[in-house]
Chimera marker file (.cmm) of the C-alpha trace (Angstrom):
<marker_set name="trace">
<marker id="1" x="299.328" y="146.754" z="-9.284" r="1" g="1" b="0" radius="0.5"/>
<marker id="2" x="302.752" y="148.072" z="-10.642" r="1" g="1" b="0" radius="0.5"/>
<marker id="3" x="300.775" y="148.063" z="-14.364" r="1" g="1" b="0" radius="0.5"/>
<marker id="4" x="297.936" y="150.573" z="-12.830" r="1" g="1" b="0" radius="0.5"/>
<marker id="5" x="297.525" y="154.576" z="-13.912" r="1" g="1" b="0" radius="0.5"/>
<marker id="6" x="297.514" y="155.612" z="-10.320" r="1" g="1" b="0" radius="0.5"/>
<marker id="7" x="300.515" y="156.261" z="-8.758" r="1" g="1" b="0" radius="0.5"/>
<marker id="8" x="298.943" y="155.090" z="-5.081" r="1" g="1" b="0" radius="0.5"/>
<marker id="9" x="298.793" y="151.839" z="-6.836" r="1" g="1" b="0" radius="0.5"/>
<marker id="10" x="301.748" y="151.492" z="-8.026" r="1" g="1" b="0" radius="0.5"/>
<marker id="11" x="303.787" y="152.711" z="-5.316" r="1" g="1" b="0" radius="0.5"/>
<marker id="12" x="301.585" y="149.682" z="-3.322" r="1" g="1" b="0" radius="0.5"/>
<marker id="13" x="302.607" y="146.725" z="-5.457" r="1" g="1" b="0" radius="0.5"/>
<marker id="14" x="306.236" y="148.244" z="-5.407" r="1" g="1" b="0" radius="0.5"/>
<marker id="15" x="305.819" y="147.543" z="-1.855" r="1" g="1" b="0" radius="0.5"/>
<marker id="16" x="304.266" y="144.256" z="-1.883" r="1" g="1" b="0" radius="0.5"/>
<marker id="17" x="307.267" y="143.374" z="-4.107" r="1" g="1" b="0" radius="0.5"/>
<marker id="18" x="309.602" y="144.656" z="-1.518" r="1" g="1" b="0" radius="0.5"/>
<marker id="19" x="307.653" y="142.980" z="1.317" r="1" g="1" b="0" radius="0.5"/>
<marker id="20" x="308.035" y="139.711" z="-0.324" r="1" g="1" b="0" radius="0.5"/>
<marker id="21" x="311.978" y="139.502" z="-1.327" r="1" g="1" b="0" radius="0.5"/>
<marker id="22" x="311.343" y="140.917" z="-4.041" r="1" g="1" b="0" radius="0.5"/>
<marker id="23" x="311.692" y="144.560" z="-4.908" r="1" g="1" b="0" radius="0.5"/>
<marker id="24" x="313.695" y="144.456" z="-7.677" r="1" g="1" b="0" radius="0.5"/>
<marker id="25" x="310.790" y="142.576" z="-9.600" r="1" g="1" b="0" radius="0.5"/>
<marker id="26" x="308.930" y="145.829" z="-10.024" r="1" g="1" b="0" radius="0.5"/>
<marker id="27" x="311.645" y="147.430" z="-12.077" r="1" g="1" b="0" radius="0.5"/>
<marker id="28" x="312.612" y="144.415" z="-13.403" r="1" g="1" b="0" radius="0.5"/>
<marker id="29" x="309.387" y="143.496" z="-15.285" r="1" g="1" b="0" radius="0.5"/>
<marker id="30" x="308.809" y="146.762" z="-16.107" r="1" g="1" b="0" radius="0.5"/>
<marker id="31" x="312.250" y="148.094" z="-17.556" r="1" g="1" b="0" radius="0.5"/>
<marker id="32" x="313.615" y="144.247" z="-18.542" r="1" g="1" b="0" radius="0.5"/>
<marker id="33" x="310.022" y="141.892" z="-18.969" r="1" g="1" b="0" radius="0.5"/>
<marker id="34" x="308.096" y="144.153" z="-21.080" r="1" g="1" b="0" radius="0.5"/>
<marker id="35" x="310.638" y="145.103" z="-23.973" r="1" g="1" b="0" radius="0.5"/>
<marker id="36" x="312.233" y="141.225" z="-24.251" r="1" g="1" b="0" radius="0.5"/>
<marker id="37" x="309.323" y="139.424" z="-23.474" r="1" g="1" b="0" radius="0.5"/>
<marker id="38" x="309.858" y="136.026" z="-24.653" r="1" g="1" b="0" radius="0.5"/>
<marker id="39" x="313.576" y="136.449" z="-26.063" r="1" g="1" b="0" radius="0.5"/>
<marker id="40" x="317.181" y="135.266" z="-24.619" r="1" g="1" b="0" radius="0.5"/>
<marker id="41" x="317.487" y="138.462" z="-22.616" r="1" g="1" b="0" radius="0.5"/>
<marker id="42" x="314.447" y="138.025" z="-20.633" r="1" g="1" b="0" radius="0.5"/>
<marker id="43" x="315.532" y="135.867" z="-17.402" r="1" g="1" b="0" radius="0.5"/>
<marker id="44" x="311.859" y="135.724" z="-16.681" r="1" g="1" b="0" radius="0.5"/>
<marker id="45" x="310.727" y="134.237" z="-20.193" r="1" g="1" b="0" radius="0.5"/>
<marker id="46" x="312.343" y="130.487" z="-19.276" r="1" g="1" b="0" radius="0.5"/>
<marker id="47" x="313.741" y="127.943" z="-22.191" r="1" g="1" b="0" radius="0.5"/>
<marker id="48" x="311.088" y="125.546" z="-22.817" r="1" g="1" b="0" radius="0.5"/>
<marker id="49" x="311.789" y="121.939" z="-21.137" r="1" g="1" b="0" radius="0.5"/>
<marker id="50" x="313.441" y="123.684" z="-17.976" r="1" g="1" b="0" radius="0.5"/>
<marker id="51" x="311.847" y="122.661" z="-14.957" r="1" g="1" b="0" radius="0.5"/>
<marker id="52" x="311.094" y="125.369" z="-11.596" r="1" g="1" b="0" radius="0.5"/>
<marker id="53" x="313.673" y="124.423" z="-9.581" r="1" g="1" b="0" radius="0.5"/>
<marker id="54" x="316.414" y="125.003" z="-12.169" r="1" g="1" b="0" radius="0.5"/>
<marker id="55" x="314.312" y="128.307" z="-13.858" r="1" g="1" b="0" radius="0.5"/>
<marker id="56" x="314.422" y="129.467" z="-10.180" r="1" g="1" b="0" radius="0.5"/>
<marker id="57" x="317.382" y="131.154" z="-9.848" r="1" g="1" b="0" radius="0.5"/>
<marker id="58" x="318.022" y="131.796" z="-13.632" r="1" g="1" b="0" radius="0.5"/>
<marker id="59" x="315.206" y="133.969" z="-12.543" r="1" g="1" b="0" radius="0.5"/>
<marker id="60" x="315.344" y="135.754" z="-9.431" r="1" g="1" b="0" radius="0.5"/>
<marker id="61" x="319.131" y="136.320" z="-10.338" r="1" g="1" b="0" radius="0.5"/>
<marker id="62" x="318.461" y="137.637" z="-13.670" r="1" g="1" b="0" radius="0.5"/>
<marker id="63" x="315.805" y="139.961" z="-12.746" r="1" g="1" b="0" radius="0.5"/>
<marker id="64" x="318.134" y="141.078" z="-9.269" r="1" g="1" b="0" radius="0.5"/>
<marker id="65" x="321.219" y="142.453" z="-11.857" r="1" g="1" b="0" radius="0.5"/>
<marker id="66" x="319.022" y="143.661" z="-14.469" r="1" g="1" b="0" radius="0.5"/>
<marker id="67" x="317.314" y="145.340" z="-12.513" r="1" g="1" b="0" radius="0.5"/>
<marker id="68" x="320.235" y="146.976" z="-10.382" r="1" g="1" b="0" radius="0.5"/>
<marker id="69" x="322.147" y="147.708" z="-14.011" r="1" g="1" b="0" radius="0.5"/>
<marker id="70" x="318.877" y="149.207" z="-15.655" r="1" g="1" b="0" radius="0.5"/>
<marker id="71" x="318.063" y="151.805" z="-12.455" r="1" g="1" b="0" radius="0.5"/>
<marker id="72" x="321.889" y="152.612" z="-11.736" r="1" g="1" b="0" radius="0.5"/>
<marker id="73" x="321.759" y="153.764" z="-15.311" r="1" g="1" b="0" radius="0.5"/>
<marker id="74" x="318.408" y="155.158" z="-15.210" r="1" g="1" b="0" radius="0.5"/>
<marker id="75" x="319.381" y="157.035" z="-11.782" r="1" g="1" b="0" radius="0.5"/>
<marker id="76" x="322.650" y="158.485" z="-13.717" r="1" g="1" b="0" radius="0.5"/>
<marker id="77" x="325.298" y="156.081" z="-11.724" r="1" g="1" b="0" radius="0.5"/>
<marker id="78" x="323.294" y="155.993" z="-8.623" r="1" g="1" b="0" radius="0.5"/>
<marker id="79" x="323.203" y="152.957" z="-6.705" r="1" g="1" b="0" radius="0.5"/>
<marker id="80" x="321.612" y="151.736" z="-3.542" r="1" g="1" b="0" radius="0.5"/>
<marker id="81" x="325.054" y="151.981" z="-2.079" r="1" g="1" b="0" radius="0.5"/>
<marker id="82" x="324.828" y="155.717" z="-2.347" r="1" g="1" b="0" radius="0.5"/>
<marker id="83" x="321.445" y="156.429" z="-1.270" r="1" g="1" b="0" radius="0.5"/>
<marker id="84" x="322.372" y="154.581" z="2.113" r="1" g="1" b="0" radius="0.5"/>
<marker id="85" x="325.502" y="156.720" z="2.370" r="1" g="1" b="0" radius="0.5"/>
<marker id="86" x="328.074" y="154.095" z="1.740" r="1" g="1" b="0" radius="0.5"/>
<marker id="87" x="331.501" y="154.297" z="1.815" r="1" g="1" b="0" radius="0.5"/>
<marker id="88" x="330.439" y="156.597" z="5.182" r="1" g="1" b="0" radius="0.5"/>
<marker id="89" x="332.441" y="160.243" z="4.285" r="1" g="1" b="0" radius="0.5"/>
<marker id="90" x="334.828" y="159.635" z="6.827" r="1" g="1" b="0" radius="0.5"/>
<marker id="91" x="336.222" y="157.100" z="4.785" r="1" g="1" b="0" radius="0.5"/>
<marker id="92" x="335.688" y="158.338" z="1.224" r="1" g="1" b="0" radius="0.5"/>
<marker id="93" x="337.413" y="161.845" z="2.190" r="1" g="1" b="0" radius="0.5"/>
<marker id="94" x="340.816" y="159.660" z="3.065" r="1" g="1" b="0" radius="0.5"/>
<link id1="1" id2="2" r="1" g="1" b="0" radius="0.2"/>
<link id1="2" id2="3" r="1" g="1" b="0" radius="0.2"/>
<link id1="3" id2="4" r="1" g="1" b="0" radius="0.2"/>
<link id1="4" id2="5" r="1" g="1" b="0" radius="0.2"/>
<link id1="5" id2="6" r="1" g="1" b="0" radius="0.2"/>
<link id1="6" id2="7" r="1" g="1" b="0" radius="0.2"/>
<link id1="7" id2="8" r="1" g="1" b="0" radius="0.2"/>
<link id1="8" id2="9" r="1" g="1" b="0" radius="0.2"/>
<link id1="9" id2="10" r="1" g="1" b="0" radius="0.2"/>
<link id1="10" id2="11" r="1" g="1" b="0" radius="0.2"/>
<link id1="11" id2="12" r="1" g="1" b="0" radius="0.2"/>
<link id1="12" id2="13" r="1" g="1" b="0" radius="0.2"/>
<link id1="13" id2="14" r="1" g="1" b="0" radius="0.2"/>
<link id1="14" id2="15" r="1" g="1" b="0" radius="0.2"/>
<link id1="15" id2="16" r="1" g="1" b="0" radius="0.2"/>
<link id1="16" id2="17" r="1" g="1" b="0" radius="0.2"/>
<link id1="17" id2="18" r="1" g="1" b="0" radius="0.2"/>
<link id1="18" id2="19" r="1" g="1" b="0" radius="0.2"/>
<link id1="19" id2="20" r="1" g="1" b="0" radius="0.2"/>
<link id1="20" id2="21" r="1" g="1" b="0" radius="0.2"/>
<link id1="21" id2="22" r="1" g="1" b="0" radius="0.2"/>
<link id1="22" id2="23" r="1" g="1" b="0" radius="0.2"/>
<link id1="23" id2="24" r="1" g="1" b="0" radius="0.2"/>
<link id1="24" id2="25" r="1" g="1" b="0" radius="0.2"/>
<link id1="25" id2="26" r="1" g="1" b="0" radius="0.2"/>
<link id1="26" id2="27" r="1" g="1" b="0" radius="0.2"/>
<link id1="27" id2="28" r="1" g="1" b="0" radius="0.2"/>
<link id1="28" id2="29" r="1" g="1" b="0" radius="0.2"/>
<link id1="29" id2="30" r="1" g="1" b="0" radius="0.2"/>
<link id1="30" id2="31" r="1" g="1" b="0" radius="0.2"/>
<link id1="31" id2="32" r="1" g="1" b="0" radius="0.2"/>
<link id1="32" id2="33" r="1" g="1" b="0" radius="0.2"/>
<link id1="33" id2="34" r="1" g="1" b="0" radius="0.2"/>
<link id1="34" id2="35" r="1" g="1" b="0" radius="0.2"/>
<link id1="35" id2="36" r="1" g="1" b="0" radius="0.2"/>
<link id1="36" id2="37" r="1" g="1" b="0" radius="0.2"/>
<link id1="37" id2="38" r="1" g="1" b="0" radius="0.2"/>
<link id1="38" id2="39" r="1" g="1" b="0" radius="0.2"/>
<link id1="39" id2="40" r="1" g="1" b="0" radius="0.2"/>
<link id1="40" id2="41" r="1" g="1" b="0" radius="0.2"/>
<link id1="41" id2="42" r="1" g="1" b="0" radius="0.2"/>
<link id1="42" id2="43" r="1" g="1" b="0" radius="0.2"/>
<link id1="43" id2="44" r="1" g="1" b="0" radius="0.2"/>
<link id1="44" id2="45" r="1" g="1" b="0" radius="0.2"/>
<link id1="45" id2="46" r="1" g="1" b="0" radius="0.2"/>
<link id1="46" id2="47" r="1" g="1" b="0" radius="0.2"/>
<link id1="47" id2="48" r="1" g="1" b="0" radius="0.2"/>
<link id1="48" id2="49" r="1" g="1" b="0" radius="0.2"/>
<link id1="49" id2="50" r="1" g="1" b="0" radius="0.2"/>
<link id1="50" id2="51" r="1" g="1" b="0" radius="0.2"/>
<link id1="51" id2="52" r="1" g="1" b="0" radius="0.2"/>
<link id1="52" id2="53" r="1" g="1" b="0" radius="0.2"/>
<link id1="53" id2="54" r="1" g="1" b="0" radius="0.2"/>
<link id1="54" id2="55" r="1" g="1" b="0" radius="0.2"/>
<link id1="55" id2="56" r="1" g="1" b="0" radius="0.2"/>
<link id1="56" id2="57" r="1" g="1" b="0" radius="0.2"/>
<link id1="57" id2="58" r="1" g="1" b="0" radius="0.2"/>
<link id1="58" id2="59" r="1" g="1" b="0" radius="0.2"/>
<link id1="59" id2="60" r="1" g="1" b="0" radius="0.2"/>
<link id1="60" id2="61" r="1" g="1" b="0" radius="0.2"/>
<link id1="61" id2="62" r="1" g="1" b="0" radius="0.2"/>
<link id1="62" id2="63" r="1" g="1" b="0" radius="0.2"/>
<link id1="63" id2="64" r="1" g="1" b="0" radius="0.2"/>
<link id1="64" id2="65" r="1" g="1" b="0" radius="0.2"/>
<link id1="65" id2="66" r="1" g="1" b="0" radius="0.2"/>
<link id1="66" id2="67" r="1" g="1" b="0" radius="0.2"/>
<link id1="67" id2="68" r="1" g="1" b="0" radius="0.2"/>
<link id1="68" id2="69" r="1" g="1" b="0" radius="0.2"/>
<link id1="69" id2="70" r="1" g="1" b="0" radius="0.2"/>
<link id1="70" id2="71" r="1" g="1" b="0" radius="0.2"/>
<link id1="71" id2="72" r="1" g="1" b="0" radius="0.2"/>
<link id1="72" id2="73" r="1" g="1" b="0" radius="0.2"/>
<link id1="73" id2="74" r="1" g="1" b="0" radius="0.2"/>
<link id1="74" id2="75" r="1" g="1" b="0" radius="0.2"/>
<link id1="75" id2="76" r="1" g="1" b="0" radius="0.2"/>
<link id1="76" id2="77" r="1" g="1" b="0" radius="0.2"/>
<link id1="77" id2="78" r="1" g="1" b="0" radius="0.2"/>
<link id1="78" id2="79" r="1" g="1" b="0" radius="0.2"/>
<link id1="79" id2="80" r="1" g="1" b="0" radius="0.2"/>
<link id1="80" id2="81" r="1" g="1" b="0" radius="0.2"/>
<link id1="81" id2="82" r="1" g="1" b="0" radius="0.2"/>
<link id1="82" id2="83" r="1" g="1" b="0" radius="0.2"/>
<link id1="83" id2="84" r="1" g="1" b="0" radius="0.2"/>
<link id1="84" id2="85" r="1" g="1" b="0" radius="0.2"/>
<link id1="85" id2="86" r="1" g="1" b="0" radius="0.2"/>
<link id1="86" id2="87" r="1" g="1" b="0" radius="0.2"/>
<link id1="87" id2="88" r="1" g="1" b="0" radius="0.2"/>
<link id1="88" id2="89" r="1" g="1" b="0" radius="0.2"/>
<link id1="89" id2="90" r="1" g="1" b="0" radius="0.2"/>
<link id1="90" id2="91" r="1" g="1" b="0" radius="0.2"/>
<link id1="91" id2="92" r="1" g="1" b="0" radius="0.2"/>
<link id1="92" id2="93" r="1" g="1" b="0" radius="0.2"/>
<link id1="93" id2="94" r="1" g="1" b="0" radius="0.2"/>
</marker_set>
């Protein structure tokens, strides 16, 4: 769904991402996957011999920072932090 023209379509397997753990797959696979498909710097491409349980978190973790790294850039510095409002004003303005 996140690979479809229509925006409806996408913005509904962003959301099946999110609604399974994992929301950061959708930018991940798009901005990380798709350019180093199959090299070192794709966590999702796994080292041939490595079993699931080990590939696991390799994985999910690489795909989680990538993913955060890739968008904060993308978003010019923005993080998730700052789109929920943290640090609150109150304590940023001390």
């Amino acid at each position: 769904m996140i690979h479809h023209p229509s925006r409806a379509a996408r913005r509904f397997g962003h959301g099946l991402c999110a609604s399974l753990g994992m929301g950061h797959h959708a930018s991940a696979h798009l901005l990380i996957h798709h350019p180093y498909v199959a090299t070192a710097r794709d966590p999702n491409s796994p080292v041939l011999g490595v079993g699931f349980w080990a590939y696991l978190p390799r994985a999910w973790w690489g795909s989680f920072h990538g993913a955060l790294a890739r968008e904060t850039v993308r978003r010019g510095g923005v993080t998730w932090a700052h789109i929920c409002g943290w640090p609150p004003s109150s304590i940023s303005k001390r």
